[in-house]
C-alpha positions in Angstrom: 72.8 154.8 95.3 71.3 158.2 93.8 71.3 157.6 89.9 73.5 160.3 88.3 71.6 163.2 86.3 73.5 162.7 83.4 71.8 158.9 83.5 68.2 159.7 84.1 66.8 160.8 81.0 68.3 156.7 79.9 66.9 155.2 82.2 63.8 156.8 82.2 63.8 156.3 78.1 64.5 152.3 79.1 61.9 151.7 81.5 59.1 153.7 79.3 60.4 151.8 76.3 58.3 149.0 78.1 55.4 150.8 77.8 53.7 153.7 79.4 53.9 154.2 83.4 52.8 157.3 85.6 56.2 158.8 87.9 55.6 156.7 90.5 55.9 153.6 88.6 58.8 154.6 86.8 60.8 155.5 90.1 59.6 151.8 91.2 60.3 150.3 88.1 64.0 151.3 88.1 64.4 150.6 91.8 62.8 147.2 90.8 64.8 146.2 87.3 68.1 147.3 89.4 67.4 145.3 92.4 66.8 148.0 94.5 70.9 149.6 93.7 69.4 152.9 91.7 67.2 155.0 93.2 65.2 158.1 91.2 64.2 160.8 94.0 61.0 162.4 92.8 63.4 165.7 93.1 65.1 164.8 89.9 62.9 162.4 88.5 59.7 165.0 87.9 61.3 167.9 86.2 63.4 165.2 83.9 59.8 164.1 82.9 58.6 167.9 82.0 61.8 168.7 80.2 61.4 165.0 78.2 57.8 166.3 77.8 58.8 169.6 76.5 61.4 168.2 74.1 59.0 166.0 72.5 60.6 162.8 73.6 57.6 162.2 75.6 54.0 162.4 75.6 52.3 162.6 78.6 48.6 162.2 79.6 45.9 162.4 82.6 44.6 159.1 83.9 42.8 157.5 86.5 45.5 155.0 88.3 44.1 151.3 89.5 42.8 153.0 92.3 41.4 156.0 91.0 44.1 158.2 91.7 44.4 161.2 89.2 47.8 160.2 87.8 50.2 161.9 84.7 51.1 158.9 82.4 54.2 159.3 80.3 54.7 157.5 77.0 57.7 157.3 74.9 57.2 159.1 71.4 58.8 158.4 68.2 61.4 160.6 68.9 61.9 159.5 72.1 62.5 156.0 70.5 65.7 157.6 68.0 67.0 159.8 71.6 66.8 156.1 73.4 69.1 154.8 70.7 71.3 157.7 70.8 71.2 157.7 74.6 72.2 153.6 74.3 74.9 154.2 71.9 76.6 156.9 73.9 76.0 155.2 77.3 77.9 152.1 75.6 80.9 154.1 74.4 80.9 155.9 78.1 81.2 152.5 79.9 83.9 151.2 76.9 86.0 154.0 78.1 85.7 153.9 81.9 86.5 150.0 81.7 89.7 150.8 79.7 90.8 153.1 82.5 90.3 150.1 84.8 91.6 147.5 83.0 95.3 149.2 83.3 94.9 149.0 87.0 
């Protein structure tokens, strides 16, 4: 299942929250942590990082990967920390509401 836009920048906030991890690894990571039901095309997943970048949520920086591949790691910054909460909190009152729906059916 393609994870819904208005979901990414959570999930991405969740799996980073873990510590830092280039693109690749955070596509894998979700894929992984949802047993393989979620999956970030690099489509979405790459201009979500820039944006998160440009917003200050995230800091991102040139490494060398395990094997030596130039790769762009992404940590989360102190803001991104409060936006994770926010993104938590309102995710929580999202899924309280569409299980009320459902539970009158």
């Amino acid at each position: 299942m393609d994870v819904l836009h208005s979901t990414l920048d959570l999930l991405i906030l969740e799996v980073l929250a873990e510590g830092p991890l280039h693109g690749w690894a955070i596509s894998h990571r979700i894929r992984e942590l949802t047993r393989e039901a979620l999956q970030v095309n690099q489509g979405s997943l790459y201009p979500a990082l820039h944006r998160m970048e440009e917003e200050g949520v995230l800091r991102a920086e040139w490494t060398r990967s395990d094997t030596q591949r130039r790769v762009k790691l992404y940590h989360l910054t102190a803001p991104g920390t409060q936006r994770l909460a926010q993104e938590r909190a309102a995710w929580r009152r999202y899924t309280r509401a569409i299980d009320l729906i459902i539970a009158t059916r």
